[in-house]
ZALUM-143381 format. One record per residue (C-alpha): z, x, y; residue in one letter. Coordinates in pm, whole numbers, plus 50000, padded with zeros to 5 digits. Example, Ala and Ser with C-alpha at 12.3 -4.5 7.8 and 13.67 -1.06 7.14 Angstrom:
! residues 2
507805123049550a;507145136749894s;
END
This chain:
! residues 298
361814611032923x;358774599333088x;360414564933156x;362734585733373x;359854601333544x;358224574333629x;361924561233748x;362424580433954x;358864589834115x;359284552834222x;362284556134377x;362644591434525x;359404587334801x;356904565134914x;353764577234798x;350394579734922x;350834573335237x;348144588835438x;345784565635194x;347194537535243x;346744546635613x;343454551735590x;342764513335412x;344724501135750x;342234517635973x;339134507435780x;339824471235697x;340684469336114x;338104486536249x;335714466836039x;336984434336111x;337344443436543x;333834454236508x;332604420136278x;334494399236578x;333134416636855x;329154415536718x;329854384636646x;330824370736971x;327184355437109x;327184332136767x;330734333136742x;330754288336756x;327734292536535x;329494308336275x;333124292236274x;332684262336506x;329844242136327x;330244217736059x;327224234935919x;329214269035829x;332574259935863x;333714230335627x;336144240235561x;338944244235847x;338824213636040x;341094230236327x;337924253336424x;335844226536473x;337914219836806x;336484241537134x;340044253337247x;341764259236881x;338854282636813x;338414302637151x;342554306337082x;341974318836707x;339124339436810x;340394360237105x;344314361236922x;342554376936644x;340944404136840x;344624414536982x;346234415836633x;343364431936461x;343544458736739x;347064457936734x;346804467836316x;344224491136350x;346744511336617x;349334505336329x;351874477936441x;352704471936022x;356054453736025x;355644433335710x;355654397435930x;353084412236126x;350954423535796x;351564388735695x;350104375436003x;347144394035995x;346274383935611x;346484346335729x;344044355135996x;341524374035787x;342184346735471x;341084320135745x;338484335635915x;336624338435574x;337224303435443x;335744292635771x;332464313235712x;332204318635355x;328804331935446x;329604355635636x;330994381035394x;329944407135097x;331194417934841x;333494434235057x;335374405935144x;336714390634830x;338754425434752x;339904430135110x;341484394735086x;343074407034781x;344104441934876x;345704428235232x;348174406735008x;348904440534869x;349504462735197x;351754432135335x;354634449535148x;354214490235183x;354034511735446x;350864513935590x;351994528135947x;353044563835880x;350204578135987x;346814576136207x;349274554736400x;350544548136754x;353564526436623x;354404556936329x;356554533236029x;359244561435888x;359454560435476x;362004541035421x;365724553735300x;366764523835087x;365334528634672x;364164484134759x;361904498634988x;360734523634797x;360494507134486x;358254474434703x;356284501434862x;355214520334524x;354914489834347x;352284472334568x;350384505434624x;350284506534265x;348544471834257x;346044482134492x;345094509034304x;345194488833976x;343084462034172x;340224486834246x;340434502533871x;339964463033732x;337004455234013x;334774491633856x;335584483633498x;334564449233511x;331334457833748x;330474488533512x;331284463633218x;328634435433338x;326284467233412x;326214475833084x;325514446032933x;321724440733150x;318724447133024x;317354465333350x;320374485433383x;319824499733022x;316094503933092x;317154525533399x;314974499933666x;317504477233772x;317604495734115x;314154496834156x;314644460334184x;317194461834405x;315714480334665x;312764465834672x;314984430434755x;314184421335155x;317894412835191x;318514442335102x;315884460335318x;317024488135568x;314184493435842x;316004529035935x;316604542235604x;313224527235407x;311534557135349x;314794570835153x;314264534434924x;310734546834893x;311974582134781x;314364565834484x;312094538034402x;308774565634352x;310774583334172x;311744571133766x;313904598933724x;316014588934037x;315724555133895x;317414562733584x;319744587033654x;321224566433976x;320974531533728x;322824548333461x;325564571033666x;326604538833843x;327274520633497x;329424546133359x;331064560533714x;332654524133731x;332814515133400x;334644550233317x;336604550233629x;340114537633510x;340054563533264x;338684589933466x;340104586333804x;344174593533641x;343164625833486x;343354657933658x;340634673233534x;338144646933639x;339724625833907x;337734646634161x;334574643934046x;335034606233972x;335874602334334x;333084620234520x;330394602734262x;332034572534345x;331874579134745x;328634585534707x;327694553734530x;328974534234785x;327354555335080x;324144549934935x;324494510034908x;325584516835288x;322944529035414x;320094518435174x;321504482235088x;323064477235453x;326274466535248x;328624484735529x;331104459335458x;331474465535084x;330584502935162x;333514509535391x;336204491535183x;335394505834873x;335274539135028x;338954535935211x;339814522734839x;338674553834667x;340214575834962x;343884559134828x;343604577334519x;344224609934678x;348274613034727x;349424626835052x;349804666634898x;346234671034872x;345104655635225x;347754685735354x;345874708335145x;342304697535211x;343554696635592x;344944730935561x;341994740635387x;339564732835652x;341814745535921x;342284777435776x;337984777735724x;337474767336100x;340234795736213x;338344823936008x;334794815836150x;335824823236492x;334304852536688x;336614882836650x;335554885937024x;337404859037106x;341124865536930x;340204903737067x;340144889337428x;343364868637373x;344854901037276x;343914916837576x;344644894737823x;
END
């Protein structure tokens, strides 16, 4: 019975749409806006010899003003939502080079965006927030491919929080509850515009503690907790939290926004309608009676 469920969930839609959308728009926008802040030490950072030894076709002045400036059109291009799968494919060779050419360059952030773009090569990531709008496909092979991918992304990000709440567990300073006050206290990781909210958690022990030991068991619970209806929510906003604070007290944006779209794909397309209805309906009821009164009028 549940075989035939799961049968035919697979092949009846292509789910989660709007989420997988929403990885699209964050993994382009971040890489448009790495590129173009970039651009003064753009040779610094994938020309030299220094930081780039590893793709010997950057090295020459012309390949690498080519690669640079093509990759600014197609990252646009899939941030608008061109996502024919050649032209995903395309734009996972990019980012896969761009990264081996400046290993330095990335976070955290960059090892499971490498990952998850093999992913989103084969489902349909255009269907919405796009100006090239991808239709769900009729045929039960593109249904099937679509779910089945969007199912490994989702595994992907399930295996990356166990594995990160499992290695949590396992340190001394994370039991102890001080392991952030570490952290924070790192200057790599030092924000100038957001120090005196580091100075709040760090003054505080009982921040200390409760933030050291919700972050072991958000991720290393979050497989279990993220499937179940009765705690899916509340795994997701402590987990969009988490990564909004190492946003904007760590000045991990990279890892931040990834993990965030990544989260935002557990949500199926139903409840964004909802939530958008929701908030519609809120913003329509808080408007002066005065107003509707004078549209009657008139």
């Amino acid at each position: 019975m549940k075989t035939n469920i799961l049968f035919n969930k697979a092949t009846n839609n292509q789910h989660h749409l709007i989420g997988l959308s929403i990885i699209r728009v964050t993994i382009g926008l971040h890489l448009l806006w790495q590129l173009l802040l970039s651009y003064p030490i753009k040779e610094d950072l994938w020309q030299s010899y220094f930081l780039n030894p590893n793709v010997e076709f950057l090295h020459n002045p012309t390949f690498f003003t080519i690669f640079y400036f093509f990759g600014i059109i197609i990252m646009l291009l899939y941030t608008l939502g061109l996502g024919t799968i050649y032209f995903n494919f395309i734009v996972y060779i990019f980012v896969f080079i761009l990264y081996k050419a400046s290993p330095f360059l990335g976070d955290g952030g960059s090892n499971i965006l490498i990952i998850v773009l093999v992913y989103m090569i084969f489902t349909n990531n255009s269907a919405y927030f796009s100006l090239f709008p991808k239709k769900p496909s009729y045929s039960m092979f593109g249904r099937i491919t679509h779910n089945l991918f969007l199912s490994l992304v989702l595994i992907q990000t399930c295996i990356l929080y166990f594995f990160a709440g499992f290695f949590k567990i396992q340190g001394d300073m994370w039991l102890h509850g001080t392991a952030l006050y570490y952290v924070l206290n790192l200057d790599a990781f030092n924000m100038n515009l957001t120090s005196f909210l580091s100075e709040v958690v760090t003054g505080s022990p009982m921040l200390l503690t409760i933030g050291a030991y919700s972050a072991m068991f958000l991720q290393f619970l979050f497989p279990f907790l993220v499937f179940n209806k009765y705690t899916r929510y509340v795994v997701l906003v402590g987990s969009i939290g988490f990564h909004l604070g190492i946003a904007i007290l760590m000045g991990l944006v990279q890892f931040g926004m990834i993990m965030l779209a990544l989260d935002l794909a557990f949500l199926n397309d139903r409840e964004y309608k909802l939530a958008y209805n929701f908030v519609k309906n809120k913003v329509i009821a808080m408007t002066p009676r005065s107003l509707n009164e004078q549209k009657g009028i008139h």
